[in-house]
C-alpha positions as CSV (number, residue, x, y, z in Angstrom):
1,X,88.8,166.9,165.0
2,X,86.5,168.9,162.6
3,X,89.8,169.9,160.9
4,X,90.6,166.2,160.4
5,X,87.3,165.1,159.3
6,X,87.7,167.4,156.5
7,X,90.8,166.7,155.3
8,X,90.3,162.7,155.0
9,X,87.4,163.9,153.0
10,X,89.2,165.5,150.3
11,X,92.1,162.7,150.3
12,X,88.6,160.3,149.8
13,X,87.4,162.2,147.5
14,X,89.3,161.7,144.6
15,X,89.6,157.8,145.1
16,X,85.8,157.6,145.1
17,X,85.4,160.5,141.9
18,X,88.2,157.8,139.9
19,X,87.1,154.4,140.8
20,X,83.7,155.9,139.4
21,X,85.0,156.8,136.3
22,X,86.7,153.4,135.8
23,X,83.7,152.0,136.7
24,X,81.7,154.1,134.1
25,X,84.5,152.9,131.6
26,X,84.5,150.0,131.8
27,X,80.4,149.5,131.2
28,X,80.8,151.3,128.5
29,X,83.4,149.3,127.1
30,X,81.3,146.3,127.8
31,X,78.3,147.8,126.1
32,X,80.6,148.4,122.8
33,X,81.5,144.9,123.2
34,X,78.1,143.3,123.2
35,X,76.9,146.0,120.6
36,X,79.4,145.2,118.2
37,X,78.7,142.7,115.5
38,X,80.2,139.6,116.3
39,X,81.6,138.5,113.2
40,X,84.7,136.0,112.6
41,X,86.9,138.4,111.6
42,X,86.1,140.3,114.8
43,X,86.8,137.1,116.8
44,X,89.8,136.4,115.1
45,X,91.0,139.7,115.7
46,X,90.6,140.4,119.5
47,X,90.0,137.0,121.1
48,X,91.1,134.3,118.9
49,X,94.7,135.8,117.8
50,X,95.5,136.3,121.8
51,X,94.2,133.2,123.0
52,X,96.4,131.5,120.1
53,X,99.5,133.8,121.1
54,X,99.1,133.3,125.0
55,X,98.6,129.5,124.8
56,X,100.2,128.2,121.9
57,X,99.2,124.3,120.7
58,X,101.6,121.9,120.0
59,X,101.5,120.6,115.9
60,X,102.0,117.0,115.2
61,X,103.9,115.9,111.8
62,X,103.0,112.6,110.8
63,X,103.9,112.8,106.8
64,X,107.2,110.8,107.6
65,X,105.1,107.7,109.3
66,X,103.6,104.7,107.3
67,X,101.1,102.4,109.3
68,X,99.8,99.3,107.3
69,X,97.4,96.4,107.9
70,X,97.2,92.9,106.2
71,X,94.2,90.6,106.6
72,X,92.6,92.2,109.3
73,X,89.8,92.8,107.2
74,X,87.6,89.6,105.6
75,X,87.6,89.2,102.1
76,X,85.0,87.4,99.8
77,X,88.3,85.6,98.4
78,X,89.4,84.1,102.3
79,X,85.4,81.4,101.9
80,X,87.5,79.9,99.1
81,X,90.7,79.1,101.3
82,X,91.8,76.5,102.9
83,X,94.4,77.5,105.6
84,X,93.7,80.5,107.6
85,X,95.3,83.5,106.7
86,X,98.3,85.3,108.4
87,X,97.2,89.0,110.3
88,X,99.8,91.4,110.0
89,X,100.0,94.9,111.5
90,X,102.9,97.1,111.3
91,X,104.6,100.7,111.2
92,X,107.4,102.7,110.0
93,X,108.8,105.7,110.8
94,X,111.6,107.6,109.0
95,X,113.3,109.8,112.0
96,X,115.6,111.9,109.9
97,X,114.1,114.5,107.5
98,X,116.8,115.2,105.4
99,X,118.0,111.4,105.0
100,X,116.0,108.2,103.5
101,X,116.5,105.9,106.4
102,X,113.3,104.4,107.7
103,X,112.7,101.6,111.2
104,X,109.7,100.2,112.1
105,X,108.1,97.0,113.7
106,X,105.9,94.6,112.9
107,X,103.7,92.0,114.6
108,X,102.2,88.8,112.5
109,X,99.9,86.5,113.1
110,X,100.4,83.3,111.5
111,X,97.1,80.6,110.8
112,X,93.9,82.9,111.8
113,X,93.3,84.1,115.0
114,X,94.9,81.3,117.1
115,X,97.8,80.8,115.5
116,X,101.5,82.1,117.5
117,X,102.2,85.5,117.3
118,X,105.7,87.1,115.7
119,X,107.5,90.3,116.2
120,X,110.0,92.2,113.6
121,X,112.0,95.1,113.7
122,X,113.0,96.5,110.3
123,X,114.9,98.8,108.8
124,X,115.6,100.3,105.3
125,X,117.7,103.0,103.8
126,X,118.1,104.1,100.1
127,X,119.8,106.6,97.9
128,X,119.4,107.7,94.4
129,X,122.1,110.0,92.8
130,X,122.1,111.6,89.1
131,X,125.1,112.3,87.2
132,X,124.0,114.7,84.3
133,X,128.1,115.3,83.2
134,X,127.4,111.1,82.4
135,X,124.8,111.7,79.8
136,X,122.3,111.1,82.2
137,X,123.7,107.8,84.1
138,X,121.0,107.4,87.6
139,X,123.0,105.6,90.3
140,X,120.9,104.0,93.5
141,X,121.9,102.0,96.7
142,X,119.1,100.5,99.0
143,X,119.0,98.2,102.0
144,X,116.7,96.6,104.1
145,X,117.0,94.4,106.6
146,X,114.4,92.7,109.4
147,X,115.6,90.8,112.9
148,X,112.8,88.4,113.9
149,X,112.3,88.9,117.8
150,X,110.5,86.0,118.8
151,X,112.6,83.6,116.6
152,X,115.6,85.3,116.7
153,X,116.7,85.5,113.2
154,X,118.5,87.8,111.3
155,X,117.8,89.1,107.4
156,X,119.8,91.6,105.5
157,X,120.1,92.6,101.6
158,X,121.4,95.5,99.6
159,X,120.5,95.9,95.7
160,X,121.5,98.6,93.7
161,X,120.8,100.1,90.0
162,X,122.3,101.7,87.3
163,X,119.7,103.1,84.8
164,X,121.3,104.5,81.0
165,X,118.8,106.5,78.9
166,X,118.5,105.2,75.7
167,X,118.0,107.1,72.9
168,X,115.3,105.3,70.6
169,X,113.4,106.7,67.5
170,X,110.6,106.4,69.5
171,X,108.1,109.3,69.7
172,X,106.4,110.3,73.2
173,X,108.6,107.3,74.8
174,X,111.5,107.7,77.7
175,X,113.3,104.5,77.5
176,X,116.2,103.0,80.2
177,X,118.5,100.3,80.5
178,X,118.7,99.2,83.8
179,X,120.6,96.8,85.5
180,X,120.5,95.7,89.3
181,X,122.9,93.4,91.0
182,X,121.6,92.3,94.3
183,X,122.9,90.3,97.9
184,X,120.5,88.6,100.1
185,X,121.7,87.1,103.6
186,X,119.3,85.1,105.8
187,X,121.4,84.6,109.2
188,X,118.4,82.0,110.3
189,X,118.6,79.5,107.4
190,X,122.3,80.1,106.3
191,X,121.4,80.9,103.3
192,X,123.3,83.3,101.0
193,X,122.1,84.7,97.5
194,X,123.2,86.8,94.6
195,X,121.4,88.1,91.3
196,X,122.0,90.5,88.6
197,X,118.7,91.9,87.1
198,X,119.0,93.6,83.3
199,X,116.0,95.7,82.0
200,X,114.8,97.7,79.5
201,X,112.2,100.2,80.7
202,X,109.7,102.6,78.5
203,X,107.9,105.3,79.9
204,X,105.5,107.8,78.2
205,X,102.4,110.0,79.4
206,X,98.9,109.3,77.8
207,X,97.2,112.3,79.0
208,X,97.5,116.1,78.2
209,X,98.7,118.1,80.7
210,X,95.6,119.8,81.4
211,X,93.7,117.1,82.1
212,X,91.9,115.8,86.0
213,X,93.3,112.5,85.8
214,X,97.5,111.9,84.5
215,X,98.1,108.7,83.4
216,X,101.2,107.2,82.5
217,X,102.2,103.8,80.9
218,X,105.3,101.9,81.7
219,X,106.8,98.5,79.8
220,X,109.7,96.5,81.4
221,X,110.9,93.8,80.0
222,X,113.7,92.0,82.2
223,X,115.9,89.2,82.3
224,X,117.2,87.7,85.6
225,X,120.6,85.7,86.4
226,X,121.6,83.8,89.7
227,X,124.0,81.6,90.7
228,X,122.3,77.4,91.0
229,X,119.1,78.8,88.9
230,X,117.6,79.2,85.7
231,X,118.0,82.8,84.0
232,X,114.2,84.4,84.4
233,X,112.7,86.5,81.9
234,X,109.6,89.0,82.5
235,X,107.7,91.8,81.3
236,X,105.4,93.5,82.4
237,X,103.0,96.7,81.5
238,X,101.5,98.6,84.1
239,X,99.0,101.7,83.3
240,X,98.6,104.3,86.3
241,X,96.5,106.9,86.8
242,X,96.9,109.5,89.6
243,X,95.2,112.9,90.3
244,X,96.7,115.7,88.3
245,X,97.5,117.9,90.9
């Protein structure tokens, strides 16, 4: 018995001799951790970067989505109208990255606040191409189209353009020659259109390139054909100033 007793001592022994030094490792470890200086970088280096690799987030890209409103907000300008104005909300989404095709939806409000509510799906795709072996020629198709749920109607049109640089004596200016034949079909009213659209466009940039602000000035002047109407002319000259990023 004696000879037994002894033996489970020294099998003991070592167990209780080894969970003591863990033990003592441990604290010490936790006393380096709580006398360290807990700086960010420290952080970032043994909590945050393992916590981050163990449970990784999910990421959200919402650059392709375009969310508008119109007349939710009052204006000053609504005291000085008559009829109520229409509330519009609505979204788009383009769900391909590599290709410019966009749906959406949007839901209108017509007369105020108590006037009968519309839904619209819509969708619109476009595609510019650039022939430089044509001196330049820019080629572009675009469609859109809507289908009116609650009233059941049906809208499509495609347009395209052909711009043709023009080279003018003209110092600091980029000038086109554009035209734009278009088709509009309206399924609801039975109504079918066509128009060709010629412009001449000038571009040029006002402010150096080192500058905070760039700002760019563009004249068109147009002239519009269609069958059963008048011919339309227009110009117009718009000055826009972005951030220079």
């Amino acid at each position: 018995m004696l000879l037994l007793l002894r033996r489970s001592g020294c099998l003991l022994l070592p167990l209780v001799l080894g969970s003591t030094v863990s033990w003592a490792e441990e604290v010490a470890q936790e006393a380096e951790i709580w006398s360290a200086d807990l700086t960010p970088e420290w952080l970032d280096e043994h909590v945050a970067v393992l916590r981050r690799s163990k449970h990784p987030r999910p990421s959200y890209n919402l650059k392709r989505t375009q969310v508008w409103t119109n007349g939710l907000a009052r204006s000053p300008t609504q005291s000085f109208q008559r009829n109520a104005s229409d509330h519009a909300v609505g979204a788009k989404l383009q769900p391909l990255h590599d290709y410019n095709f966009l749906v959406g939806t949007e839901l209108i409000r017509g007369g105020g606040h108590y006037g009968s509510l519309q839904s619209k799906a819509t969708w619109e795709a476009f595609v510019t191409r650039d022939w430089e072996s044509l001196g330049g020629v820019t080629f572009g198709l675009s469609t859109a189209g809507l289908m009116d749920m609650t009233g059941y109607g049906y809208a499509q049109s495609v347009s395209g353009t052909m711009g043709i640089s023009l080279d003018l004596p003209l110092q600091a200016w980029s000038t086109q020659l554009r035209f734009a034949p278009s088709v509009n079909v309206d399924a609801a009213n039975g109504d079918f259109s066509a128009g060709l659209l010629s412009e001449v466009t000038g571009r040029t940039l006002l402010s150096a390139p080192a500058d905070r602000y760039r700002s760019v000035l563009n004249l068109t002047l147009g002239y519009g054909l269609a069958p059963r109407t008048q011919p339309v002319a227009s110009a117009r000259l718009e000055l826009r100033i972005t951030p220079n990023l």
